[in-house]
C-alpha positions as CSV (number, residue, x, y, z in Angstrom):
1,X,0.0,0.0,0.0
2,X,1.6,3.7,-0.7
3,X,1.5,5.9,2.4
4,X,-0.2,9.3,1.2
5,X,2.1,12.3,1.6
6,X,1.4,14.2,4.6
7,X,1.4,18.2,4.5
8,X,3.2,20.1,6.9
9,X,0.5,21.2,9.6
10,X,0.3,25.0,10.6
11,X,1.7,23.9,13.9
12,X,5.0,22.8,12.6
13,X,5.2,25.7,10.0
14,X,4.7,28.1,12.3
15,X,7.6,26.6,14.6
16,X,9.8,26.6,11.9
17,X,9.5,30.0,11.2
18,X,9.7,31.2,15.1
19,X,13.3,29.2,14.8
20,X,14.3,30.6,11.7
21,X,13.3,34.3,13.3
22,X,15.5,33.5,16.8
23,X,18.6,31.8,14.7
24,X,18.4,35.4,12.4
25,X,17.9,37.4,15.8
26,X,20.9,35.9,17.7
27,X,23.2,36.1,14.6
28,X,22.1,39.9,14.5
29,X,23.1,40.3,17.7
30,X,26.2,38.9,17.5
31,X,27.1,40.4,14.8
32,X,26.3,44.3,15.9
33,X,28.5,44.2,18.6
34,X,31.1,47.2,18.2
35,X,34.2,48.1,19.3
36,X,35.6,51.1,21.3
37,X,39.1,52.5,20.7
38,X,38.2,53.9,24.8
39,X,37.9,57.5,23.5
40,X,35.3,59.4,21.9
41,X,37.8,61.3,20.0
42,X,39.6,58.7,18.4
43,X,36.6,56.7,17.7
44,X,35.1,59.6,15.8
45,X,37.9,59.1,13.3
46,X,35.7,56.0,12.4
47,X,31.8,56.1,10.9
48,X,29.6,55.3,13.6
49,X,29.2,51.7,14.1
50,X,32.2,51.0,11.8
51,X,34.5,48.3,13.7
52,X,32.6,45.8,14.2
53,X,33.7,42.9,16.8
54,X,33.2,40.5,13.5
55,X,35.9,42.7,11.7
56,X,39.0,41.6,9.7
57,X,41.6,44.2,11.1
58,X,45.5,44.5,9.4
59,X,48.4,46.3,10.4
60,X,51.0,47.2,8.9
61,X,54.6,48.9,10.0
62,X,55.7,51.6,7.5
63,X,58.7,50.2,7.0
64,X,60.8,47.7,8.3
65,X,62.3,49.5,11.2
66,X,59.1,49.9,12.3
67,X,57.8,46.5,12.8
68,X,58.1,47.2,16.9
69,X,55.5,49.8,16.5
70,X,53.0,47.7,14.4
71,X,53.2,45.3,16.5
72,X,52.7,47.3,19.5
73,X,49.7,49.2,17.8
74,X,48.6,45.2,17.5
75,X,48.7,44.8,21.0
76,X,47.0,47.8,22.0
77,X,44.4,46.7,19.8
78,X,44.0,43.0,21.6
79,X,44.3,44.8,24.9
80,X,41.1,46.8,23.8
81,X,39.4,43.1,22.8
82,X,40.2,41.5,25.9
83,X,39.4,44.5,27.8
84,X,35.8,44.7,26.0
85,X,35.1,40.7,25.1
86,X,35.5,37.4,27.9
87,X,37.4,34.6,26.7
88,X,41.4,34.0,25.4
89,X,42.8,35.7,23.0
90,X,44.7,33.0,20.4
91,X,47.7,34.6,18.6
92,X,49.3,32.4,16.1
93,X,53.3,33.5,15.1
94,X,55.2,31.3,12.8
95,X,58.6,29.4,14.3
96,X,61.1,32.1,13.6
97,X,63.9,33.0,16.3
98,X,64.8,36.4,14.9
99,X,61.1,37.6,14.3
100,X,59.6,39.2,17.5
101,X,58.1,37.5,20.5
102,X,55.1,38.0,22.8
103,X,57.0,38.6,26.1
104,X,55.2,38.4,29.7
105,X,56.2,41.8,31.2
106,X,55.4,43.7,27.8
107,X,52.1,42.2,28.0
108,X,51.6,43.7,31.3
109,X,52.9,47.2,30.2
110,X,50.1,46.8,27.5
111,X,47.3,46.0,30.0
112,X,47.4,42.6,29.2
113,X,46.8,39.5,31.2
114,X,49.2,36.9,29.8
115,X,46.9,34.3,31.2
116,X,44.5,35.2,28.5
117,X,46.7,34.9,25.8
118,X,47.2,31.1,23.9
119,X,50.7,31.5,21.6
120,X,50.1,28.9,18.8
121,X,54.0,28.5,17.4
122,X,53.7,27.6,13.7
123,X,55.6,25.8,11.5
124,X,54.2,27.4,7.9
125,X,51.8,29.9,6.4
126,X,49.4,27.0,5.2
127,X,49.2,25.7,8.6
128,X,49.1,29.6,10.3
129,X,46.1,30.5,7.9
130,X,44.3,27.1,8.7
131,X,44.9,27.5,12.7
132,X,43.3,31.1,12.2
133,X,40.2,30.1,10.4
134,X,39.7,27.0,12.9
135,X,40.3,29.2,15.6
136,X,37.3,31.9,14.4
137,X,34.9,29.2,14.8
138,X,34.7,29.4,18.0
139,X,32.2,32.2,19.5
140,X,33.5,32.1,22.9
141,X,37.5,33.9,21.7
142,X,37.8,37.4,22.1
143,X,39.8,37.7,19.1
144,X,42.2,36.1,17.0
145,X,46.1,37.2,16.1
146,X,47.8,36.3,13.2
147,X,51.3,37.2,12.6
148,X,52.9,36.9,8.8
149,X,55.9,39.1,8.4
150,X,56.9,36.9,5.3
151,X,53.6,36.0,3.3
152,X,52.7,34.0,0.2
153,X,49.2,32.6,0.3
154,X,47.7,35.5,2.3
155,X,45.7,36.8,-0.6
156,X,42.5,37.9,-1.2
157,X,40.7,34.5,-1.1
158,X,42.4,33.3,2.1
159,X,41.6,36.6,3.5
160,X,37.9,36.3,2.3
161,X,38.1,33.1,4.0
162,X,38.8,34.7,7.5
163,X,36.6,37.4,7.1
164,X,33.4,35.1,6.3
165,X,34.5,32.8,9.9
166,X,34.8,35.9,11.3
167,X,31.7,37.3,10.6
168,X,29.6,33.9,11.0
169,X,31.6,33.6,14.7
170,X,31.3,37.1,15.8
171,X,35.2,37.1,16.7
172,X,37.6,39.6,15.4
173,X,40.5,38.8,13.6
174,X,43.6,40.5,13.5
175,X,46.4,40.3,10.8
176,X,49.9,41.6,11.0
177,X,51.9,41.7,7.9
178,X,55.1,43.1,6.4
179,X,55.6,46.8,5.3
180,X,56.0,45.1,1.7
181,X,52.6,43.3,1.9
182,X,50.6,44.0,-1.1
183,X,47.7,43.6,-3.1
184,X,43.5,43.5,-2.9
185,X,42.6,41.6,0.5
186,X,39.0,41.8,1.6
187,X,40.3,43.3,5.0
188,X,37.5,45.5,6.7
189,X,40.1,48.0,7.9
190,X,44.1,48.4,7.0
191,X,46.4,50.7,9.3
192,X,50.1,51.6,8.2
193,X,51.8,52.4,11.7
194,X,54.6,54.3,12.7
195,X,56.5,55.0,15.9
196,X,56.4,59.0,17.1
197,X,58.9,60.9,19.4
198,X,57.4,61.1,23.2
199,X,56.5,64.0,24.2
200,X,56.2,63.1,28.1
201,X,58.7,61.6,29.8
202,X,58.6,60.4,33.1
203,X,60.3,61.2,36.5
204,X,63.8,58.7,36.2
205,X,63.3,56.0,39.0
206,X,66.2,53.5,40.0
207,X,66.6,50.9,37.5
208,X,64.5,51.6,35.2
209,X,65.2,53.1,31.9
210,X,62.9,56.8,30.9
211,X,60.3,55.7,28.5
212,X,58.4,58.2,27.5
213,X,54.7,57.9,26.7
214,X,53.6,55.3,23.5
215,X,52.7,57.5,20.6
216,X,51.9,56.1,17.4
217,X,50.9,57.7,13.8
218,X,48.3,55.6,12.3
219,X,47.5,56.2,8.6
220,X,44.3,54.9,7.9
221,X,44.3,53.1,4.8
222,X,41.1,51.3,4.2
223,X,37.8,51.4,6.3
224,X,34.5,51.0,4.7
225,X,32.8,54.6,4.6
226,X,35.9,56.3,5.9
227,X,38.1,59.3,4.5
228,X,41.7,58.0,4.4
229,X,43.9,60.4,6.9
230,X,46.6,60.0,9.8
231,X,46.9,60.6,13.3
232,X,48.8,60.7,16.3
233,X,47.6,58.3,18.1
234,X,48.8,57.7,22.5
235,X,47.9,54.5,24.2
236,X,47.3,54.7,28.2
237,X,47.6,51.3,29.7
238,X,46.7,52.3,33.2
239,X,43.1,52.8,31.5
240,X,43.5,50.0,28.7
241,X,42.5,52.8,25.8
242,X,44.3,54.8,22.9
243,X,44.2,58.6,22.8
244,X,44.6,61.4,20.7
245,X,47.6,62.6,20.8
246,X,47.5,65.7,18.9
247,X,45.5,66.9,21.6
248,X,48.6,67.6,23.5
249,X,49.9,70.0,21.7
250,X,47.7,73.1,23.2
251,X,49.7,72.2,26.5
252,X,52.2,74.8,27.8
253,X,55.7,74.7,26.0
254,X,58.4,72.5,28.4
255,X,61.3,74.4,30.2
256,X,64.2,74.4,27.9
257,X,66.5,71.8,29.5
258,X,63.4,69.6,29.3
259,X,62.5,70.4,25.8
260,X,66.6,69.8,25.0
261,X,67.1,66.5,26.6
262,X,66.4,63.6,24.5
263,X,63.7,61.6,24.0
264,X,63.0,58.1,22.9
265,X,61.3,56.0,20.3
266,X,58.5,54.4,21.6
267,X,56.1,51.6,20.2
């Protein structure tokens, strides 16, 4: 005997559609959750609502001197993640003894707990790129760090390909690459950073070397419905936000043997 085929009641359709209506709702959700640079000033150099916590992010030094600061600006940026997001932060660095390190105490100087932070040491790009797009499947990081100073398959489709995870995860992902990176990615914002003079320095205390405050120019290079432009950028780690720097410059001039002694690179 053939069965007779059985429509769908109004029961079950509506069900369906109640599902489909909370699966759309908590992806929205997740998805328009923004980030905050921690000042209004800086973050009106973005359109309102621009970074989302979804974003594809890359930075890049300016040259190759200025990797420190790229990678500092990188920090600052995870520091504002953790500070914002729960969860670990996974940064993935290939195996390279003369590339730089993650090191404990500069964490701290960042206002970063190194507790939060899982260091994936990789052998190769293909397996770098892989660990990053595994890695942004899972909702409950604050972010994921990637870390190609030499690149070859980073291109626009393996870029696309972290920018979809991201964006179906809700986690941000964050790629640092050489001052010679280029070509189309489908990055949602690109930074070239350099290293500025500082313009405070502190009181000399025993053992410790005068380090003035972290000042960075960012040159904004891509960001959906932004003007490109550059700025001097500070970073306070006491309250775990960037600053604007230019601000400073209405301040009173400094004595003379202050303004004469020198000052150091920061980043």
């Amino acid at each position: 005997m053939s069965r007779k085929k059985t429509m769908p009641s109004p029961v079950v359709e509506k069900l369906k559609k109640q599902i489909s209506a909370i699966e759309k709702g908590s992806l929205v959700e997740k998805n328009n959750i923004f980030l905050s640079t921690g000042s209004h000033e800086v973050d009106r150099i973005f359109p309102a609502n621009s970074i989302e916590s979804s974003s594809l992010i890359e930075v890049l030094p300016e040259s190759y001197r200025q990797r420190s600061a790229a990678m500092g600006a990188a920090l600052a940026l995870s520091a504002r993640l953790l500070h914002q997001k729960p969860g670990p932060l996974i940064w993935c660095q290939l195996r390279d003894p003369e590339r730089l390190h993650l090191h404990a105490p500069g964490l701290m100087a960042f206002g970063i707990d190194p507790q939060r932070i899982v260091k994936l040491t990789i052998k190769n790009e293909q397996d770098l790129l892989w660990a990053m797009e595994e890695a942004l499947d899972c909702p409950y990081l604050c972010g994921v760090v990637g870390v190609l100073w030499k690149e070859k398959l980073y291109n626009f489709t393996a870029s696309r390909r972290l920018s979809l995870r991201a964006r179906e995860s809700g986690v941000s992902a964050l790629m640092l690459r050489s001052h010679r990176a280029n070509g189309t990615t489908a990055a949602d914002i690109r930074l070239s950073v350099s290293a500025k003079i500082s313009s405070e320095m502190p009181p000399r205390k025993v053992f410790l070397p005068r380090i003035g405050k972290t000042i960075w120019n960012l040159e904004l290079k891509k960001c959906r419905g932004a003007r490109s432009g550059s700025w001097q950028i500070g970073w306070n780690h006491e309250t775990v936000s960037f600053d604007l720097a230019s601000q400073l410059a209405g301040r009173a001039p400094l004595p003379e043997s202050t303004a004469s002694s020198p000052h150091r690179y920061t980043g």
